[in-house]
PDB file of N, CA, C, O and CB in Angstrom:
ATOM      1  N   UNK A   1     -67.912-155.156 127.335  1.00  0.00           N
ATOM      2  CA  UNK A   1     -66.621-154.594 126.998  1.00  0.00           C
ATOM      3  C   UNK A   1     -66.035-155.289 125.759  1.00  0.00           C
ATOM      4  O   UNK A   1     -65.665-154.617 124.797  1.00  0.00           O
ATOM      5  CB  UNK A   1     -65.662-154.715 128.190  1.00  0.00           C
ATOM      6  N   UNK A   2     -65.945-156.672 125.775  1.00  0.00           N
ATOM      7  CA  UNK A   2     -66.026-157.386 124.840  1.00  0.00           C
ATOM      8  C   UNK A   2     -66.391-156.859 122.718  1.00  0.00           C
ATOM      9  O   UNK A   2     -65.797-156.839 121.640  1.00  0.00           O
ATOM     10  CB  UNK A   2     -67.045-158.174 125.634  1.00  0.00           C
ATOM     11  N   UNK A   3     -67.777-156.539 123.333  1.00  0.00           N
ATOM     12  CA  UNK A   3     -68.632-156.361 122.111  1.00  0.00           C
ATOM     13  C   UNK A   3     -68.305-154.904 121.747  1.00  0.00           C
ATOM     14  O   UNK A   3     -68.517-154.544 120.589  1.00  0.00           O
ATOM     15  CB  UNK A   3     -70.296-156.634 122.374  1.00  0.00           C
ATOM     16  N   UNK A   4     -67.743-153.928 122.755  1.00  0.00           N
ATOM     17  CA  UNK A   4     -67.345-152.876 122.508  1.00  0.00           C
ATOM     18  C   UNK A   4     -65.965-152.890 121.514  1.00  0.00           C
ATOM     19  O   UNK A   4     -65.820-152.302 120.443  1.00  0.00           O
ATOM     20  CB  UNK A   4     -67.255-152.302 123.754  1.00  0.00           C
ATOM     21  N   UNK A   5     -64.871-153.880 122.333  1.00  0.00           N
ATOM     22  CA  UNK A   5     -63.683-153.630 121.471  1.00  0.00           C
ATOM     23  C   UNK A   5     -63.540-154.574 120.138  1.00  0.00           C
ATOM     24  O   UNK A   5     -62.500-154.569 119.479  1.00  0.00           O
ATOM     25  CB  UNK A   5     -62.416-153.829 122.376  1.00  0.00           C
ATOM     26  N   UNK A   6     -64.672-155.387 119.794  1.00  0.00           N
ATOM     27  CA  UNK A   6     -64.837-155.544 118.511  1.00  0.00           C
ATOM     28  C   UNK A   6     -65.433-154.694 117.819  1.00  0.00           C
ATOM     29  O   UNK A   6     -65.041-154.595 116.656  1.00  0.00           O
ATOM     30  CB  UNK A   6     -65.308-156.471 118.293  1.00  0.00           C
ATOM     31  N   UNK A   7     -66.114-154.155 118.091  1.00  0.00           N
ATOM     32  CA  UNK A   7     -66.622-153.414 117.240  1.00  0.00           C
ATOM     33  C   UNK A   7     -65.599-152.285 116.913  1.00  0.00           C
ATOM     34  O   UNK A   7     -65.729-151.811 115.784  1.00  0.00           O
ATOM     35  CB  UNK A   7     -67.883-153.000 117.711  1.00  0.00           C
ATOM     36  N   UNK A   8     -64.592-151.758 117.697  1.00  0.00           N
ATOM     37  CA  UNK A   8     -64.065-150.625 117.455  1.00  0.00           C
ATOM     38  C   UNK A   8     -62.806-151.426 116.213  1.00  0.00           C
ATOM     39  O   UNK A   8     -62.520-151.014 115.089  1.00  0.00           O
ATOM     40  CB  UNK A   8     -63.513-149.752 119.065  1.00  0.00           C
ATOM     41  N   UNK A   9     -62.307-152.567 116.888  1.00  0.00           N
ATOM     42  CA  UNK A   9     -62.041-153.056 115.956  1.00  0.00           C
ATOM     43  C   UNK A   9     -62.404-153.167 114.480  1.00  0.00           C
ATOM     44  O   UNK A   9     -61.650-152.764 113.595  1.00  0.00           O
ATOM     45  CB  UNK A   9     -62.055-153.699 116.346  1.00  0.00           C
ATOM     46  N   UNK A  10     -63.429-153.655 114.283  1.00  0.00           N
ATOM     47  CA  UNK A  10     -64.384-153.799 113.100  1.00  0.00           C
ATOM     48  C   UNK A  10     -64.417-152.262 112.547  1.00  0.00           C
ATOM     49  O   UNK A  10     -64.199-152.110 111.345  1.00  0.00           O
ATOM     50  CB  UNK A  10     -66.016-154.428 113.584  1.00  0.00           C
ATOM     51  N   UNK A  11     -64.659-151.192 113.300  1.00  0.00           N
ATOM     52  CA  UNK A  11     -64.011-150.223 112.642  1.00  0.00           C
ATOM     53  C   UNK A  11     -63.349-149.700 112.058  1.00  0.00           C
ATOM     54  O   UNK A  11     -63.735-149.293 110.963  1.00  0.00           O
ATOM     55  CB  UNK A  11     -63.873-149.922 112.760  1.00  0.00           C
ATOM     56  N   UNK A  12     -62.101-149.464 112.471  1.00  0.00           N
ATOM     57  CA  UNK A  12     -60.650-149.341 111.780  1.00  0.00           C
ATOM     58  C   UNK A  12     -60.117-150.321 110.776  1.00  0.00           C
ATOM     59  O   UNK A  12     -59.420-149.878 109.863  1.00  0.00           O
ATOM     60  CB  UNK A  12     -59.647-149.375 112.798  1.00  0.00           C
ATOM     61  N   UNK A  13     -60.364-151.573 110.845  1.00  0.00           N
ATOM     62  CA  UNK A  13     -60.513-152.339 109.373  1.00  0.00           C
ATOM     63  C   UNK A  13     -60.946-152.054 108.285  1.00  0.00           C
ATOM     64  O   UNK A  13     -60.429-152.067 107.168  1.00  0.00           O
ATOM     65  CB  UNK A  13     -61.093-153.205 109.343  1.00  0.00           C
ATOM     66  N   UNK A  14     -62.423-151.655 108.825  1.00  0.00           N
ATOM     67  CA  UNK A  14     -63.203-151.121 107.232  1.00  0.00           C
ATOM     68  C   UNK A  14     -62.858-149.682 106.978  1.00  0.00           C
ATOM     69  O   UNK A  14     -63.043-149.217 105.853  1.00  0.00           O
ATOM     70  CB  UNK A  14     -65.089-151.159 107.225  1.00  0.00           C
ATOM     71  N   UNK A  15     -62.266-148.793 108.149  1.00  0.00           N
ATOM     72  CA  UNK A  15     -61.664-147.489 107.825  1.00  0.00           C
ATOM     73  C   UNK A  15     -60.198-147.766 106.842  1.00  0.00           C
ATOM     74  O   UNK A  15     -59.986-147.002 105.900  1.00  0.00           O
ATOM     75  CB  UNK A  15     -61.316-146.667 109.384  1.00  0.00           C
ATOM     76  N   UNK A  16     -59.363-148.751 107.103  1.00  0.00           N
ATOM     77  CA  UNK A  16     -58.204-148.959 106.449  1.00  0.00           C
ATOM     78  C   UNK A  16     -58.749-149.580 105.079  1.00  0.00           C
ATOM     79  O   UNK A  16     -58.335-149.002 104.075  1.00  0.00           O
ATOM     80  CB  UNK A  16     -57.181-149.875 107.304  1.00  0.00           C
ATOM     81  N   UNK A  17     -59.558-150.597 104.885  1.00  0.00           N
ATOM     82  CA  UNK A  17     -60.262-150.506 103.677  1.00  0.00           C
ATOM     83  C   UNK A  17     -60.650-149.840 102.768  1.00  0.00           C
ATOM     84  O   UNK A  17     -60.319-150.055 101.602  1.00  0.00           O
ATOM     85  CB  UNK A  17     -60.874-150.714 103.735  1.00  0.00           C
ATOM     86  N   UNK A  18     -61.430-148.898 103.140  1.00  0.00           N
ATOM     87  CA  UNK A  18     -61.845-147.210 102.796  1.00  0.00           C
ATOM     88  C   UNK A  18     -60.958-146.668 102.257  1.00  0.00           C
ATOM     89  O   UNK A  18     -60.948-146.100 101.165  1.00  0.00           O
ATOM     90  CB  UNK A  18     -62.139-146.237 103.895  1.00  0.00           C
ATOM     91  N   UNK A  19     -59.928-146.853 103.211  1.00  0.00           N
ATOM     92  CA  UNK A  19     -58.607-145.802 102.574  1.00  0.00           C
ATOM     93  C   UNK A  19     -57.934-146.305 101.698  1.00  0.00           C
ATOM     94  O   UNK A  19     -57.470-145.534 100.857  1.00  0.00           O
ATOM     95  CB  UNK A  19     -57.498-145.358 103.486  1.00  0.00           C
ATOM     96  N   UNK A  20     -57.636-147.800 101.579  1.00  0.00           N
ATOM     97  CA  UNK A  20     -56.934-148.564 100.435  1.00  0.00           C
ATOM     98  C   UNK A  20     -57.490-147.755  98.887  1.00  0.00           C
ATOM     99  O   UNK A  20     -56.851-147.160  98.018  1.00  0.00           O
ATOM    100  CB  UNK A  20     -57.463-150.440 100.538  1.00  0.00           C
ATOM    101  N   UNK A  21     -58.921-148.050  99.032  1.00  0.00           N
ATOM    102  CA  UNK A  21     -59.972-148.094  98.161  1.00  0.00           C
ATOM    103  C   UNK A  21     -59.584-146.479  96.891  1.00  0.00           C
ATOM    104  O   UNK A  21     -59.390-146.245  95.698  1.00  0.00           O
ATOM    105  CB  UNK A  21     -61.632-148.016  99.332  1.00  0.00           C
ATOM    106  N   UNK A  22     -59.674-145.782  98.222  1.00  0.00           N
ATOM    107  CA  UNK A  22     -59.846-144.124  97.904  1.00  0.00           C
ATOM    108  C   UNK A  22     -58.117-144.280  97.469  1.00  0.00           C
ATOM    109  O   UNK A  22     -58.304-144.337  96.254  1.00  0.00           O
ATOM    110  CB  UNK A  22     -60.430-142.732  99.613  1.00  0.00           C
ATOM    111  N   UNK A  23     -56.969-144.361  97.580  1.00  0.00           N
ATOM    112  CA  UNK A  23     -55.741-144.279  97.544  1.00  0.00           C
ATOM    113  C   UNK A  23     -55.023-145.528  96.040  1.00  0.00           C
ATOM    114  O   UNK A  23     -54.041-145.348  95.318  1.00  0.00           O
ATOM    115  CB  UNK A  23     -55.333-144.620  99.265  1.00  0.00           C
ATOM    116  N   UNK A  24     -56.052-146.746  96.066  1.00  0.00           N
ATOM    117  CA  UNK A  24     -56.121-146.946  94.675  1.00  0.00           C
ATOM    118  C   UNK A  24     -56.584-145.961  93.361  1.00  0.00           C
ATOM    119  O   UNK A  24     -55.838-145.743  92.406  1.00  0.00           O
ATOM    120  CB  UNK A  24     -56.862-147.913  94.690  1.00  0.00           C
ATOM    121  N   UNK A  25     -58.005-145.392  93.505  1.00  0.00           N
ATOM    122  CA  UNK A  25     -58.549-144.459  93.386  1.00  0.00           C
ATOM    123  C   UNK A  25     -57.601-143.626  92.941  1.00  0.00           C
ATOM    124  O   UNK A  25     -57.464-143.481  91.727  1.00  0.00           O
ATOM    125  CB  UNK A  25     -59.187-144.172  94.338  1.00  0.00           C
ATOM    126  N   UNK A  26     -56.979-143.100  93.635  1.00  0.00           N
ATOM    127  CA  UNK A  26     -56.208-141.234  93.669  1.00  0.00           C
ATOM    128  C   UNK A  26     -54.860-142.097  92.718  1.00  0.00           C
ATOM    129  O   UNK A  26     -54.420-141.335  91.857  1.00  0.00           O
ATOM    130  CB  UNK A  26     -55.482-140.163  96.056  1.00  0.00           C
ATOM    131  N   UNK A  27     -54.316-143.173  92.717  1.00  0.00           N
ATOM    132  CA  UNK A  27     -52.937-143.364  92.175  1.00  0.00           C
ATOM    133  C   UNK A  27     -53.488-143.953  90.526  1.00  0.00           C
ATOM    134  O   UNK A  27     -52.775-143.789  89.536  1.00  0.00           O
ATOM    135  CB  UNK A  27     -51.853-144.653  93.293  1.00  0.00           C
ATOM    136  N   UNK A  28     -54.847-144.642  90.460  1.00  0.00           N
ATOM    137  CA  UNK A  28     -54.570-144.905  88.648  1.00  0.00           C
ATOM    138  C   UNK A  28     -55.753-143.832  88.010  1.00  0.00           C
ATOM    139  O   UNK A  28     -56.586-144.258  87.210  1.00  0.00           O
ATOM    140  CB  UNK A  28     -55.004-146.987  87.973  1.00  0.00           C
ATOM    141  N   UNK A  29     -55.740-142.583  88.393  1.00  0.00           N
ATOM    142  CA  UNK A  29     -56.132-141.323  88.069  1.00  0.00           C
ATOM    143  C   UNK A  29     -54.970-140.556  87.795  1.00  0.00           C
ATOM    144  O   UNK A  29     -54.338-140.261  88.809  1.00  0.00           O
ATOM    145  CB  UNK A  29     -56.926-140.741  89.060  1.00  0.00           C
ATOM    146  N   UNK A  30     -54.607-140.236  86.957  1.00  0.00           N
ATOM    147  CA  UNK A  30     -53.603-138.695  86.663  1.00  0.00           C
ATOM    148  C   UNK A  30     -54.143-137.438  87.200  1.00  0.00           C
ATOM    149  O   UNK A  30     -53.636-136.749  88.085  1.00  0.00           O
ATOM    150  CB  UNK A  30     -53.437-138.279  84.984  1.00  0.00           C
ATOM    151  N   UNK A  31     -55.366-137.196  86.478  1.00  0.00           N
ATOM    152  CA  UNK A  31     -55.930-135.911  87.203  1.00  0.00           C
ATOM    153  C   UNK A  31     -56.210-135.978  88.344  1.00  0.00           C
ATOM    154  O   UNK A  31     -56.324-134.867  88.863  1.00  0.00           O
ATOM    155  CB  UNK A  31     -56.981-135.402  86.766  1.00  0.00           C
ATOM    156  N   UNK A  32     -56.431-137.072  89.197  1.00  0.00           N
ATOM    157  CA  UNK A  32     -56.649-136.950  90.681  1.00  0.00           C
ATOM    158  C   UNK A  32     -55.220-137.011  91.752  1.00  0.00           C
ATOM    159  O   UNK A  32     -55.040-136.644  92.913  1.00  0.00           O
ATOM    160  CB  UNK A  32     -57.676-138.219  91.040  1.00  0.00           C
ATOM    161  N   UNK A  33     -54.163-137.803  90.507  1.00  0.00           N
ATOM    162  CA  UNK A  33     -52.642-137.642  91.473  1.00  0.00           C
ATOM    163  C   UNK A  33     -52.517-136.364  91.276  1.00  0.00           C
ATOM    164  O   UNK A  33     -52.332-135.781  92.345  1.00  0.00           O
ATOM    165  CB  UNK A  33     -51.108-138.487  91.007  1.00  0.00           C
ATOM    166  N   UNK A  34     -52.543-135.504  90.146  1.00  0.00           N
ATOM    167  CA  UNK A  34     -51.743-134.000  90.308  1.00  0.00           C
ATOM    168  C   UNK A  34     -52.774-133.110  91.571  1.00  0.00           C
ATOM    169  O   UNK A  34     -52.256-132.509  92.511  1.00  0.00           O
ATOM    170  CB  UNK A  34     -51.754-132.941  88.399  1.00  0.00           C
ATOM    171  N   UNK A  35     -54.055-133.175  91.381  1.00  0.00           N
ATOM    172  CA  UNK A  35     -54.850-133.108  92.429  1.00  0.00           C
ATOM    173  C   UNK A  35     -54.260-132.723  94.427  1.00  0.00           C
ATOM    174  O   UNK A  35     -54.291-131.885  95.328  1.00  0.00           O
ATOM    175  CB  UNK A  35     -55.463-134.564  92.146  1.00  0.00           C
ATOM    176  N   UNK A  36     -53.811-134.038  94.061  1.00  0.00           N
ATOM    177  CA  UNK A  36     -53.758-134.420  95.399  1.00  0.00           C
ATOM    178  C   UNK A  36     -52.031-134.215  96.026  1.00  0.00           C
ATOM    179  O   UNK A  36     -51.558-133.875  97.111  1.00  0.00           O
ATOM    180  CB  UNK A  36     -54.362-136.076  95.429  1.00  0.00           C
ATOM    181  N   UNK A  37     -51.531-134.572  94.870  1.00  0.00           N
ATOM    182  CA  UNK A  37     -49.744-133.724  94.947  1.00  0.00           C
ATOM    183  C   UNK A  37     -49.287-132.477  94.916  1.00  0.00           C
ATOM    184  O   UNK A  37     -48.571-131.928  95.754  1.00  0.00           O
ATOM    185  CB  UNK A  37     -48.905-133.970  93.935  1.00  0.00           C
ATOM    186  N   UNK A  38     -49.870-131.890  93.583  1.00  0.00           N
ATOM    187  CA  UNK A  38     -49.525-130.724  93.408  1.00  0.00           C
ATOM    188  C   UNK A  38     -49.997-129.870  93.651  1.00  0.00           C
ATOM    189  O   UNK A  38     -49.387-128.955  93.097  1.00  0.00           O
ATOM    190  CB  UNK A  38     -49.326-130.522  92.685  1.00  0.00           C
ATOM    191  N   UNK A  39     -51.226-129.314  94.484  1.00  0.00           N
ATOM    192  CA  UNK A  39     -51.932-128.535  94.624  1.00  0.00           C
ATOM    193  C   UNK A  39     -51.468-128.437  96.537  1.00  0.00           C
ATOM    194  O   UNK A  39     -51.397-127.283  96.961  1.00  0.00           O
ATOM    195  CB  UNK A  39     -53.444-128.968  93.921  1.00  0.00           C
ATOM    196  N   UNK A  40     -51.277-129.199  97.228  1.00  0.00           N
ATOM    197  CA  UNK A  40     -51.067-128.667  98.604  1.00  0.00           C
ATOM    198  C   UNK A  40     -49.145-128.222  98.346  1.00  0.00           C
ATOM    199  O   UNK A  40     -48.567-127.349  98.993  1.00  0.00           O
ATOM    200  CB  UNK A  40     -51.551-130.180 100.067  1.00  0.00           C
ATOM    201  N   UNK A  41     -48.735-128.769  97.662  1.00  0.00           N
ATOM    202  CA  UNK A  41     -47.071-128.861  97.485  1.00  0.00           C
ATOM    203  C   UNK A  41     -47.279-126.947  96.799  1.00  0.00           C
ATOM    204  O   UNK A  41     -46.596-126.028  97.249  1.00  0.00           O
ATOM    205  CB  UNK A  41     -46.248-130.635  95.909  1.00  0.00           C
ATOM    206  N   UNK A  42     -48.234-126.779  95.807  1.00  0.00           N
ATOM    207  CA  UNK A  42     -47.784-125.328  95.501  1.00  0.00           C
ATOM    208  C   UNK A  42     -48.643-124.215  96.768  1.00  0.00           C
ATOM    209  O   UNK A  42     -48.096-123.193  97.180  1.00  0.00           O
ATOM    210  CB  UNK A  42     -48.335-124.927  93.623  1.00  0.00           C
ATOM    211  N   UNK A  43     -49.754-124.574  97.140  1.00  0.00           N
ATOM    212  CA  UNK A  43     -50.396-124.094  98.435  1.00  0.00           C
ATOM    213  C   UNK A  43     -49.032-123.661  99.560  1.00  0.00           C
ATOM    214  O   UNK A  43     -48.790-122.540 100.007  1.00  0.00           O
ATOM    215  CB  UNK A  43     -51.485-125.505  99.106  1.00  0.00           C
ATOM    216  N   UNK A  44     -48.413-124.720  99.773  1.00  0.00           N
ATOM    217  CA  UNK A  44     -47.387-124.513 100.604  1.00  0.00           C
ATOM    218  C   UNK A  44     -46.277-123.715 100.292  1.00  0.00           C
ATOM    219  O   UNK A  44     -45.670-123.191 101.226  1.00  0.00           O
ATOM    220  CB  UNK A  44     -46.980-125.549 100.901  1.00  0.00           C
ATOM    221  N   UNK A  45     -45.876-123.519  99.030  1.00  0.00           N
ATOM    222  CA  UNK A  45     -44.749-122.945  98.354  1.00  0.00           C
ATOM    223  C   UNK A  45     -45.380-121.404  98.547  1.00  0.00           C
ATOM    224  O   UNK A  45     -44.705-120.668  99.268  1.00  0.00           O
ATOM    225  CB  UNK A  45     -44.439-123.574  96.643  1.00  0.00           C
ATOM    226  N   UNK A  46     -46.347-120.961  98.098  1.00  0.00           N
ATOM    227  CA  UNK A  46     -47.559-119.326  97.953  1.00  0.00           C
ATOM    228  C   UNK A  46     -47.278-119.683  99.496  1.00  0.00           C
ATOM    229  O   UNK A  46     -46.118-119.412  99.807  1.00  0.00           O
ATOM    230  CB  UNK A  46     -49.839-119.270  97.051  1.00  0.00           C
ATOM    231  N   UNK A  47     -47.861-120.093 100.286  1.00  0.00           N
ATOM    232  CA  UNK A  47     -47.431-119.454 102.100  1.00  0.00           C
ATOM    233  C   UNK A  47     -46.337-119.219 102.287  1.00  0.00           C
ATOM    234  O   UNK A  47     -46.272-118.054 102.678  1.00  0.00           O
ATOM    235  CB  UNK A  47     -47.599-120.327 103.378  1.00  0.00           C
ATOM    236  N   UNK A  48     -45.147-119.773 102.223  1.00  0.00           N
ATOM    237  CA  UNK A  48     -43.897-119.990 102.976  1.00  0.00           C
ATOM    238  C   UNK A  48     -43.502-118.628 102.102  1.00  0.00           C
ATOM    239  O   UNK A  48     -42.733-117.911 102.743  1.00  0.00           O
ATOM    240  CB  UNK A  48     -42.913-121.660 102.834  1.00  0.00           C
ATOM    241  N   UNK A  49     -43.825-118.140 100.877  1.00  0.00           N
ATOM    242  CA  UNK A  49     -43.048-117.244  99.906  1.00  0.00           C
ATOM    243  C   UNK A  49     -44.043-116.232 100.596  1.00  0.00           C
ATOM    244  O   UNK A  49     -43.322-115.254 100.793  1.00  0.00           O
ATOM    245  CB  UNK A  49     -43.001-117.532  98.003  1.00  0.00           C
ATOM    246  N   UNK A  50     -45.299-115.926 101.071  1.00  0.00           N
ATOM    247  CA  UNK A  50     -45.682-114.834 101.318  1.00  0.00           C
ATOM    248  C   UNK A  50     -45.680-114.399 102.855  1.00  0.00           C
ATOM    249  O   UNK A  50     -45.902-113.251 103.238  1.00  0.00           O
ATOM    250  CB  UNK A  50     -46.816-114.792 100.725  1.00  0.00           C
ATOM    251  N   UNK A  51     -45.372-115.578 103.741  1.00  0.00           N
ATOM    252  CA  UNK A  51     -44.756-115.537 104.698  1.00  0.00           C
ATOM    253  C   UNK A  51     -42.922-114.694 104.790  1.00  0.00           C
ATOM    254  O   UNK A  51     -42.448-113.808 105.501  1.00  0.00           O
ATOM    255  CB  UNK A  51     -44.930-116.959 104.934  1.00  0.00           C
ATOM    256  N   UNK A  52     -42.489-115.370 103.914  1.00  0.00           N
ATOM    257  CA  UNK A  52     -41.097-115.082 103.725  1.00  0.00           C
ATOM    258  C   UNK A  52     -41.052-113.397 103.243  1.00  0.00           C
ATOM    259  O   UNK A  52     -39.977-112.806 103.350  1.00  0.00           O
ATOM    260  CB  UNK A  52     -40.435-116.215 102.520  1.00  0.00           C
ATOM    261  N   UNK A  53     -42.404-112.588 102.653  1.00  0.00           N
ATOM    262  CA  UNK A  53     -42.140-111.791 102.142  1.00  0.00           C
ATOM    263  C   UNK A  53     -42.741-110.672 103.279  1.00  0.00           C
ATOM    264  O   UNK A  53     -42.267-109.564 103.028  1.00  0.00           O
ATOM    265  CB  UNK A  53     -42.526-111.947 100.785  1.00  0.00           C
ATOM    266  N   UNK A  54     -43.306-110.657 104.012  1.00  0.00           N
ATOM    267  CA  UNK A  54     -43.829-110.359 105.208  1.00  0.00           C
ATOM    268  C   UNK A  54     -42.898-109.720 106.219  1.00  0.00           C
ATOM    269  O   UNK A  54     -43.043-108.879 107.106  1.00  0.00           O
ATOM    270  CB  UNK A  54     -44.358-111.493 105.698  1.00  0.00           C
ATOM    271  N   UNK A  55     -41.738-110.542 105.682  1.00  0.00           N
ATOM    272  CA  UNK A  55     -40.377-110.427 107.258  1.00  0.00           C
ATOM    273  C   UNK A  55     -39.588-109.049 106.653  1.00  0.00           C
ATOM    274  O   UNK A  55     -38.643-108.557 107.270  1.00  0.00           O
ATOM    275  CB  UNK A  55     -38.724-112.313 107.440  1.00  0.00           C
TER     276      UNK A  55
END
């Protein structure tokens, strides 16, 4: 049980690592911040407006 909850441990460390990594990554990129900002932010704006147009 032991060796189990280290390891799951040891998991989620190197998963939060991972993500540091990738999220440094995405912030000293321009083309990967507009990417990752602006593209679900206008995705969402086209639903809610074609939703809205629906009613």
């Amino acid at each position: 049980m032991t060796e189990l909850l280290t390891n799951i441990g040891t998991f989620f460390t190197q998963s939060i690592t991972w993500l540091g990594d990738v999220l440094d990554t995405v912030v000293t990129s321009p083309a990967l911040l507009v990417m990752v900002l602006a593209m679900p932010i206008c995705g969402f704006a086209v639903g809610l407006l074609s939703r809205l147009i629906r009613l």
